[in-house]
N, C-alpha and C positions, 0 to 999 in steps of 0.2 A: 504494500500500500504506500501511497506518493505523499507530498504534501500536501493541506488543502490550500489554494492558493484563492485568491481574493479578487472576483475579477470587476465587481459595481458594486457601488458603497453611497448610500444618502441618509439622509436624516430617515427616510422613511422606508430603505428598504436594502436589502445585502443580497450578492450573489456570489456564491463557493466553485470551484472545482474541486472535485477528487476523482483523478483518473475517467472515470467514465461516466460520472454521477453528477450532475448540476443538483447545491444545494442554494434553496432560495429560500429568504422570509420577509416578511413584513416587519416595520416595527412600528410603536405605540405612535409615531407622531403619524402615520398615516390617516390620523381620524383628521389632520387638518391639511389634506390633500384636495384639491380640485379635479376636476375630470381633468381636465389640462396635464394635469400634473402628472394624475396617472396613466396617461396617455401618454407622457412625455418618457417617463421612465422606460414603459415596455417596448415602444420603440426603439429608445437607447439602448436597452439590452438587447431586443433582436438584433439591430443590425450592429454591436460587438459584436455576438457573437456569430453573425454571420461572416465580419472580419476576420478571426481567428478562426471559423470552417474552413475559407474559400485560403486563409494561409496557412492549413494544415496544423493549425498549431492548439485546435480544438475539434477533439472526436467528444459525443457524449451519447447514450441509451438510455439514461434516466435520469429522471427529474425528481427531486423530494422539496416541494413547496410548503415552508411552514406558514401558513396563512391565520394561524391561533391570535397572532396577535393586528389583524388588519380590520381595522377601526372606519375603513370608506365604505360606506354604500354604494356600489354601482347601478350603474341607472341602467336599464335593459338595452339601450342602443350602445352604451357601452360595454356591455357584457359581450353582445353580438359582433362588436369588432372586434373586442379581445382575444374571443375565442375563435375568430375567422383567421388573426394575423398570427396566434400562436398556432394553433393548428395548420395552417400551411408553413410555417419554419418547422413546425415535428414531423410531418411529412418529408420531407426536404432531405432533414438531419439523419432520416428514418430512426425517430424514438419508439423505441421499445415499450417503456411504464412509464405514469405519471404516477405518482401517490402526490396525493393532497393532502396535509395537515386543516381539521377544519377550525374556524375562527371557534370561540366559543362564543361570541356574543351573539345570539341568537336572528337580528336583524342582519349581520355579516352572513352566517349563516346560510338562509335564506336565499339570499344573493347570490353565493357562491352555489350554491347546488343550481340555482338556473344561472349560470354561467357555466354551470358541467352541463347539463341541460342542453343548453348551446353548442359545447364543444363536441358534445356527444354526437348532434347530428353530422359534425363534420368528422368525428374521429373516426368513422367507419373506411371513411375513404385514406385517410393518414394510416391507420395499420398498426397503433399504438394501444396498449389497455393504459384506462386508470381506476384509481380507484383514492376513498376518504377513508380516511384514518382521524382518531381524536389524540393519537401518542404518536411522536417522530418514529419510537421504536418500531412499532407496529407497520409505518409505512416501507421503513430501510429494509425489515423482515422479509414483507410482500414484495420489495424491489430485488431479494436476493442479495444482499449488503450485509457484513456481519456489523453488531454496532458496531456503534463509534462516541466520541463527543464530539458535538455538534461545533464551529467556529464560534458561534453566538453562546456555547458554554463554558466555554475557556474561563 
């Protein structure tokens, strides 16, 4: 096993490498994000890492998104691009698993399951499973990962 290395960092949100596993979470200041904002972010992340695909200097199969602590409500035309512009990069990248860590706050919640909702229609054609999890552990399990600690537990 490699280092985890640190590849997007904001107030509101962190993205890991370890060898072949994208670890991403939200954090608390997400509750005073705009759609702008979170627009802005997952664009920035796709197209890093679509920089580091296209220069070989980034392979990955799965994803473990800790979303426990993301405090936005997404608005449903926002969920539908989310899950339009991530779902054709997993496609792409040809991802293997998502596991999704869920918010616990029950409006986040919500949100996030029709945003799988979403992605679901499109992940049939991408050729990826996901699935929700309430424990990181639980998701790294399902993704075939032995644990670990987390960057965010250091």
């Amino acid at each position: 096993m490699h280092a985890i290395v640190e590849l997007y960092k904001t107030a509101e949100m962190e993205v890991y490498l370890l060898d072949d596993l994208i670890l991403s979470r939200w954090l608390p200041a997400s509750t005073d994000m705009t759609e702008e904002v979170y627009q802005k972010h997952l664009s920035t992340v796709i197209k890093l890492f679509w920089e580091q695909v296209n220069q070989q200097k980034l392979q990955f199969s799965y994803v473990l998104d800790d979303s426990r602590q993301m405090y936005f409500s997404i608005s449903p035309e926002l969920q539908q691009w989310a899950a339009r512009e991530l779902v054709a990069f997993y496609k792409e990248v040809r991802l293997k698993k998502y596991a999704l860590i869920m918010p616990q706050s029950f409006i986040e919640s919500l949100a996030f399951e029709q945003t799988i909702e979403e992605a679901a229609k499109l992940r049939a054609i991408a050729g990826y499973t996901s699935k929700s999890f309430a424990d990181p552990a639980e998701g790294l399990e399902w993704l075939g990962k032995p644990p670990l600690t987390l960057p965010w537990e250091y």
